[in-house]
N, C-alpha and C positions, 0 to 999 in steps of 0.2 A: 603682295604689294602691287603686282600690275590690275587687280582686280579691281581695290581702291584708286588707283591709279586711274584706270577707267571711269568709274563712279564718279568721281571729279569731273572729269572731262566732261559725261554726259549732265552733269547740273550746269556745268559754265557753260555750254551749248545750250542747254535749254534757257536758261537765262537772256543767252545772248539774242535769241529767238523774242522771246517774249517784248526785250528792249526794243526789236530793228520793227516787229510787228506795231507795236503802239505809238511807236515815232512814225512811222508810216501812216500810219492811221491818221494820228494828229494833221501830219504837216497835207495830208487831202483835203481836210476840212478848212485848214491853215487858208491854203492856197484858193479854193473855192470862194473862203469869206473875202480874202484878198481884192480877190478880181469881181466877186459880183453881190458881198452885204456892206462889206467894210464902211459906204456910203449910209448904211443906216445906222451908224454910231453917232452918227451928227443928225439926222433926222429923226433920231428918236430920243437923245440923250444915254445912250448908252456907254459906259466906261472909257476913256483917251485912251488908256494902254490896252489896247486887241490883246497882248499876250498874255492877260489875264484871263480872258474868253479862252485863248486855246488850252493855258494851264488847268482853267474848271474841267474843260472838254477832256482833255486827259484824264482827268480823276474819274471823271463821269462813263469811259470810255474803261479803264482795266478795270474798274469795281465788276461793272457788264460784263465784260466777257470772261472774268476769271467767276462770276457770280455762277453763269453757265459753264463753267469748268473748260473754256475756250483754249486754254494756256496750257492745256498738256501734252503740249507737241512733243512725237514719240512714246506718250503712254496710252492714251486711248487712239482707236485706227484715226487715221485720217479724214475719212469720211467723217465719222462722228467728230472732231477738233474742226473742220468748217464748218458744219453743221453749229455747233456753240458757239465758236466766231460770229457765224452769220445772225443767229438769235442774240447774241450780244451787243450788236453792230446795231440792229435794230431799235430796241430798250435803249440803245445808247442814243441814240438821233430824237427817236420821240422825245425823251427826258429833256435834248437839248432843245427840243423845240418850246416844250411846254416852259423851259427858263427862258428861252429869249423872248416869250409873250409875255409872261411876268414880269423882265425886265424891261419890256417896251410900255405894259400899261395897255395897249389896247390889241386890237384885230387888224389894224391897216396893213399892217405887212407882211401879213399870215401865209398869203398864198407866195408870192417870194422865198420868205425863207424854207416853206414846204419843200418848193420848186429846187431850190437849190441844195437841200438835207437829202433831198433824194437823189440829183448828181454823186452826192459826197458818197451817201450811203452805196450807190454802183459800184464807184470806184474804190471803196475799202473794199467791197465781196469780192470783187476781181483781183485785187491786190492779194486778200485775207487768202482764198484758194489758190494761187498759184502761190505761194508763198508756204502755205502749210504743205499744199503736196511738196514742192520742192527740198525743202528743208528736212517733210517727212522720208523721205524717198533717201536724202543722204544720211539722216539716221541711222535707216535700215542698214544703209550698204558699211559705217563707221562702226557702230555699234551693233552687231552681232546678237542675236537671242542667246539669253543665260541656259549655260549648260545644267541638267539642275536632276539632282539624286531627290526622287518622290521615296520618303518614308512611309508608310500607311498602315490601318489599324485595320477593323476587323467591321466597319462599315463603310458602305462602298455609298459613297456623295458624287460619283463621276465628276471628281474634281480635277482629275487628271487630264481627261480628255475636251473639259473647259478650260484649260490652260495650252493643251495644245492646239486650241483654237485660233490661241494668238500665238504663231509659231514664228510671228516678227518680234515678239519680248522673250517668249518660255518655249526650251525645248528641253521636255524630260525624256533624258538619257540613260538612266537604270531607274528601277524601281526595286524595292526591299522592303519585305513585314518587317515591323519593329522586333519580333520573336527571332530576327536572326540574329542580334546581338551587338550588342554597340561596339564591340571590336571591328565586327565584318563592314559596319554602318562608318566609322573613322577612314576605313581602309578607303571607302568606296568615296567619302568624302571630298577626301585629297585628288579625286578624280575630275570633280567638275566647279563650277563654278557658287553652286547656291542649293539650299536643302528647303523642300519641302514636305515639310511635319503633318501630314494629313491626319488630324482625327484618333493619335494614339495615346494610349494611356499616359495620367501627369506625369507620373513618377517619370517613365522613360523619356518622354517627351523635355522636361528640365534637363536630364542630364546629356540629351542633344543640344538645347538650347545653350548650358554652358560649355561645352565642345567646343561648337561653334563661335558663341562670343569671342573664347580662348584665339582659334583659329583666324579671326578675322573675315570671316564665312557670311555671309548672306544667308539670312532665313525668309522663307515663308512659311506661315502657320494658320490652321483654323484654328480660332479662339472657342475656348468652352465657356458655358454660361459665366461661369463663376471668373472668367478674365474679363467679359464684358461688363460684371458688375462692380469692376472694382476700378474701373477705364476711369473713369472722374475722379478718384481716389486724391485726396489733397496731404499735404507733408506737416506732421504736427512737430514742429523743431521746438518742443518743451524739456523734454528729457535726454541725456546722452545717450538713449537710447533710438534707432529709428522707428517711428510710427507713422502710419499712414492710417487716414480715416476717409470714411465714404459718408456723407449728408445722408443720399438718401429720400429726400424730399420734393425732388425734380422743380419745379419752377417754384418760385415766391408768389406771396400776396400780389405784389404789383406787378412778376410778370404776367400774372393769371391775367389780372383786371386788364392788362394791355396785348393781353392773346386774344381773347374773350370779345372785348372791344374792337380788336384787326377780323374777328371770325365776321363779326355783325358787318361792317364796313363793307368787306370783301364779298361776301356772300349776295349782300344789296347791289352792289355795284355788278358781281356775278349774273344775277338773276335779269337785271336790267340789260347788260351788255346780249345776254345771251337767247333772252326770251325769243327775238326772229329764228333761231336757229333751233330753240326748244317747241316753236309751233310749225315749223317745216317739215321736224323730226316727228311729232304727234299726226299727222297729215298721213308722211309715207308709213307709219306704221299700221294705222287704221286703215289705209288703202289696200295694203297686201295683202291681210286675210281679215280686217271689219272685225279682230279680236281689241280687248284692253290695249289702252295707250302705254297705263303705269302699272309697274308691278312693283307690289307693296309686300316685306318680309318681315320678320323680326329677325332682327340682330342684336347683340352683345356692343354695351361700351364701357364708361369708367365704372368700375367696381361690379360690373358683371348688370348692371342694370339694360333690360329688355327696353328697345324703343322700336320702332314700325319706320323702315327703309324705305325709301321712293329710289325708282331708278325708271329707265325707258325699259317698256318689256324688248328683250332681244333673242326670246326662246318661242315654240308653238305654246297653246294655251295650256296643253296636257303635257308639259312638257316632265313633272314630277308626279304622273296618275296613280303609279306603284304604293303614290302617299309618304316615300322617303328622299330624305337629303341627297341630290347628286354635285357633286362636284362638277364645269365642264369640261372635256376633253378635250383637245385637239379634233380638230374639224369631225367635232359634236352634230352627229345631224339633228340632234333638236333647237339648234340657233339657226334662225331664219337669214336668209340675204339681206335683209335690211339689220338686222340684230351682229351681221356677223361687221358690218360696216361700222356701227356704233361702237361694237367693244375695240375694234381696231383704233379707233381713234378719239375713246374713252367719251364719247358724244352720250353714252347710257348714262353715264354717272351726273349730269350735268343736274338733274332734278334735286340731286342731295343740296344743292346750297341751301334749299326748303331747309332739311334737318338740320343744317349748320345754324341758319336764321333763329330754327326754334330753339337750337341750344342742345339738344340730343347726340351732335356732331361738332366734330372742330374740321376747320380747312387741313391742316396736316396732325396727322396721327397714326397709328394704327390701322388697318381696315377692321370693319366691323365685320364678325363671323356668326354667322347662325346656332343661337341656343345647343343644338342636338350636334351640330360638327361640332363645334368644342368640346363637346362631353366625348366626342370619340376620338380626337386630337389628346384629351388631355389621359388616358388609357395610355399612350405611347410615350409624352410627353407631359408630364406632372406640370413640366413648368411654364404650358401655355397658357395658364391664366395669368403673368408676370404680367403680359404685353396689356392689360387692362385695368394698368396703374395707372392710364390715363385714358382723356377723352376718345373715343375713336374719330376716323378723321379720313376725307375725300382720298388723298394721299399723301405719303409717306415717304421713310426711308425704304421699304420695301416696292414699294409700287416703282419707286426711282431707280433701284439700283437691283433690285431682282424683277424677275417676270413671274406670269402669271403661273408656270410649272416649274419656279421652284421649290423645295420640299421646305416641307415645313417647318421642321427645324432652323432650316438658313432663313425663311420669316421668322421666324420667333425671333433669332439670332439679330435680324434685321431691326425689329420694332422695339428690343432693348438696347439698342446702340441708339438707337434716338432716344428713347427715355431716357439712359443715362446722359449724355447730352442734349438735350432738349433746349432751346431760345430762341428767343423772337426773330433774331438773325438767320440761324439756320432753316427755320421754317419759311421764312422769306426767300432765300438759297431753294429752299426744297417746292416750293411753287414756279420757280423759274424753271427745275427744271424739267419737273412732269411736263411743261410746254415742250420741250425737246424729245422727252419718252414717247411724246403720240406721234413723231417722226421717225422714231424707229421699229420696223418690221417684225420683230420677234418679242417685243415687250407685252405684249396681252396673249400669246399660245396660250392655250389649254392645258390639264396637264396629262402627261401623259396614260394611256391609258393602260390597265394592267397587259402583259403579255399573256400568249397562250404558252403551256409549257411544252 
């Protein structure tokens, strides 16, 4: 009871976080129009009641930052919660800017309201960070990390010692193989606060999960293929009996026609925004050793069909002489100083909008893998050809939420949790927040390399 008891507390805290922050928010912009636009509601014809401009501002303002996942004060670190604030903050001023030019009709008062979105925009990041640390800070000290029993199976995911990373949420306190018995596994239960089911067979795995249910227990679990595919799963209420069915089909006719249509858009608009930065990049590549700009692969997409990759090269020219597939490593000494800049802050990929344009690629999907790795992936792994039930694509659920050495499996795992989910929405979500992944340090590593024994 006091477990739940807690659970509660820390939603109505976080709630109450998210209310004080976007009231905040608002009443900055509030007060800024106040004092120095409000006067261009009459010189431009803009709406009598202001308080409809701050209501839009509001909408326009949590769609933004919870878009960037801004709003999980106490579950992602702190650092990362201003970090999406502050890129949410951002998206949100622009959008207001680009309505109050629509709403005025012309350019005359462009640089004003510029001049003053950018006041506003200071004073929410200054507000946004002292307020997330603060708030994160009494989290910490109220809410305690879960004490938490790791179950585990007979593959080792070092999932353990990624959860005691964040040893401000999870602190695992015994660990147990599933092979010592769900008597000893109950025992050990009643011990802490929350179980996590690492990787162990179904059978054992359910009759922890209904334990637990029973108990009122906290779980965490890695999900197998066969939970992720059945995640979308709809309730057929035909018969007294319960059924549940899976589609199957991932997007429709028209949200094809309207993905398809955002890839061309995006990718146009891409290639335009980006080209000073795509002929800057071509410059310092060709300056550092006078090798190729662009390196050109085959990779795999929808239905296993071979297309020809464009990326910036970021390796020496020999860098696969041996004539086979390498995967990169961690500080790989065949990525050049300028190569090793570019995957840092995914400035290599930027030439794919090309593939996206031709249609070979989508803006989010899957990444695309080379012909000969798949065939050696799929040895281990029957079912990583699942992930090429759809288009492949710049980035992803994986690119977003894993790095670049996670195993393969947690990608596979990754790129069929978007296929079973898949929409226009979420992929619009998942471009917002690769902008935030090239902000964080550790999202493009290598992977690891094998050890010596």
């Amino acid at each position: 009871m006091l477990e739940m008891d807690r659970n509660y507390l820390k939603l109505i805290y976080r709630f109450v976080c998210k209310i004080i922050l976007t009231v905040v928010i608002i009443l900055f912009f509030a007060l800024v129009w106040t004092f120095s636009l409000d006067e261009l509601r009459f010189q431009a014809g803009i709406w009598e009641e202001k308080w409809i401009m701050y209501a839009l501002y509001g909408v326009v303002v949590a769609i933004c930052i919870k878009a960037f996942d801004g709003y999980m004060i106490g579950v992602n670190r702190i650092s990362t919660s201003i970090l999406s604030q502050t890129l949410g903050l951002i998206l949100a001023n622009s959008i207001e800017l680009l309505i109050l030019i629509l709403i005025i009709g012309s350019n005359r008062f462009v640089e004003t309201i510029v001049i003053n979105l950018l006041k506003v925009l200071g004073l929410q990041i200054v507000f946004a960070f002292l307020f997330t640390w603060l708030t994160g800070f009494i989290y910490r000290i109220k809410f305690p990390p879960h004490r938490i029993l790791m179950v585990y199976g007979d593959y080792d995911n070092n999932l353990g010692a990624k959860m005691c990373s964040r040893d401000d949420r999870y602190s695992i306190v015994s660990e147990m193989h599933y092979s010592e018995g769900l008597d000893n596994i109950k025992e050990e239960m009643n011990k802490v606060d929350a179980i996590l089911i690492n990787d162990i067979p179904s059978e054992m795995r359910n009759l922890i999960l209904k334990m637990c249910f029973y108990a009122d227990k906290r779980v965490y679990y890695t999900p197998k293929l066969g939970d992720i595919f059945v995640r979308g799963s709809e309730e057929l209420r035909v018969f007294d009996t319960p059924i549940c069915f899976c589609r199957n089909i991932g997007l429709d006719i028209g949200q094809r026609i309207i993905k398809r249509l955002g890839d061309v858009i995006v990718s146009i608009i891409g290639i335009i925004i980006t080209s000073p930065i795509m002929l800057v990049v071509a410059i310092l590549i060709k300056t550092y050793d006078h090798g190729s700009v662009i390196y050109k692969q085959d990779r795999c997409t929808v239905n296993g069909k071979i297309f020809e990759i464009i990326k910036f090269r970021t390796m020496r020219e020999d860098a696969e002489k041996e004539g086979r597939a390498q995967l990169a490593t961690m500080d790989d000494y065949r990525i050049t100083p300028v190569g090793r800049f570019l995957r840092k802050t995914r400035i290599d990929e930027l030439p794919q909008f090309f593939n996206v344009l031709k249609g070979d690629m989508s803006i989010v999907g899957p990444r695309p893998e080379r012909p000969e790795i798949i065939q050696k992936y799929l040895e281990d792994i029957p079912e990583f050809d699942y992930r090429m039930k759809v288009k492949a694509g710049i980035t992803g659920y994986a690119q977003v939420y894993g790095k670049y050495n996670t195993t393969d499996l947690d990608k596979l795992k990754f790129d069929l949790m978007y296929i079973q989910k898949c929409s226009i929405l979420l992929d619009i979500q998942l471009m917002l927040l690769t902008i935030k992944v090239i902000f964080i340090k550790d999202a493009a590593d290598g992977i690891e390399p094998p050890q010596s024994p």
